[in-house]
C-alpha positions as CSV (number, residue, x, y, z in Angstrom):
1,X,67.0,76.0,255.0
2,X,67.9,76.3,258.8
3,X,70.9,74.2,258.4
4,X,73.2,74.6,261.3
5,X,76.0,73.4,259.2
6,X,76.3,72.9,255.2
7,X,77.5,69.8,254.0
8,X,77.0,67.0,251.7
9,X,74.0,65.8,253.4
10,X,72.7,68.6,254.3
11,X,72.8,69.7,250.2
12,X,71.3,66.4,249.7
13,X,68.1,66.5,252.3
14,X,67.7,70.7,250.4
15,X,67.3,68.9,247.0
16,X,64.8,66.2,248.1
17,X,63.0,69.2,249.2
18,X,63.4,70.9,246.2
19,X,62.2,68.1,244.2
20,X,58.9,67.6,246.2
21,X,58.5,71.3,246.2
22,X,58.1,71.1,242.3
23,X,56.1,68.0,242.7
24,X,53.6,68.8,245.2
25,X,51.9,71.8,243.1
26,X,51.1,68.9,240.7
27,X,48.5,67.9,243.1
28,X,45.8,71.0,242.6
29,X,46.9,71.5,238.4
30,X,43.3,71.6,236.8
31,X,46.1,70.0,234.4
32,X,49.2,68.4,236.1
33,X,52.1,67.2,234.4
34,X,52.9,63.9,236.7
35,X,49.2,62.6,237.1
36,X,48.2,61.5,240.4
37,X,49.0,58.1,242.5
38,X,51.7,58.1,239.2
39,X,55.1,55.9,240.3
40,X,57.6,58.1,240.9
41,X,61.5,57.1,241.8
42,X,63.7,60.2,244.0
43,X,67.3,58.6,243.9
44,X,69.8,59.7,245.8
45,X,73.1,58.5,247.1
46,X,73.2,59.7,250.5
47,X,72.4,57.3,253.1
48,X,71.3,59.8,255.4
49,X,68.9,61.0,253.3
50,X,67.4,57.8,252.3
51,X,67.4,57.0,256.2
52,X,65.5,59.7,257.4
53,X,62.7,58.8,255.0
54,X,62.6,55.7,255.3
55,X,63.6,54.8,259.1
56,X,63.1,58.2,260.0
57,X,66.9,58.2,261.3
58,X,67.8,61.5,263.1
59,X,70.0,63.9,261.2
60,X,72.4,65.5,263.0
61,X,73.0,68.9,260.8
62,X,69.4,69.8,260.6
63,X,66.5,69.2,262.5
64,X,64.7,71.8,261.2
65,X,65.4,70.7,257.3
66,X,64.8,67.2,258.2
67,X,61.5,67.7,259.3
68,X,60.3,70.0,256.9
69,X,61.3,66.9,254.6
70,X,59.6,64.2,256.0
71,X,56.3,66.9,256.2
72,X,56.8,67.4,252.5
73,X,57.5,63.2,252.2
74,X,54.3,62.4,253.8
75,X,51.8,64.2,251.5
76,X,53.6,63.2,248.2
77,X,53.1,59.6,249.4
78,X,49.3,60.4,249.8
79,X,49.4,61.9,246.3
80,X,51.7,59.5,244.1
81,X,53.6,56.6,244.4
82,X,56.8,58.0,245.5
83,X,59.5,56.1,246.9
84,X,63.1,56.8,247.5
85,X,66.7,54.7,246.4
């Protein structure tokens, strides 16, 4: 999604979007599968990832994915108790 260039982290930042694409749904269900304000652990491995969540470190192969992201980030941490490692 708008990556300028495709690599690890880039592949890495697409499936943390993935993941809260799947996720955030849950949040109008008349019947969700993860219940709200539910702990929920994303791990990945990539540092840049992890960064741009949680120090909102700038990633250099997309802005554009990267921000979309941290969008998606913000309203799963209003709906469950997400965090990343």
């Amino acid at each position: 999604m708008g990556a300028s260039r495709l690599t690890n982290n880039t592949a890495e930042l697409q499936a943390i979007v993935e993941a809260l694409l799947i996720l955030l749904p849950q949040v109008d269900a008349e019947i969700p599968i993860i219940g709200l304000m539910e702990p929920l652990v994303i791990r990945s491995d990539s540092r840049c990832a992890v960064g741009a969540i949680r120090n909102g470190t700038r990633v250099t192969s997309s802005f554009l994915l990267r921000d979309f992201m941290l969008r998606l980030w913000k309203r799963a941490r209003e709906a469950y108790d997400v965090r990343i490692v």
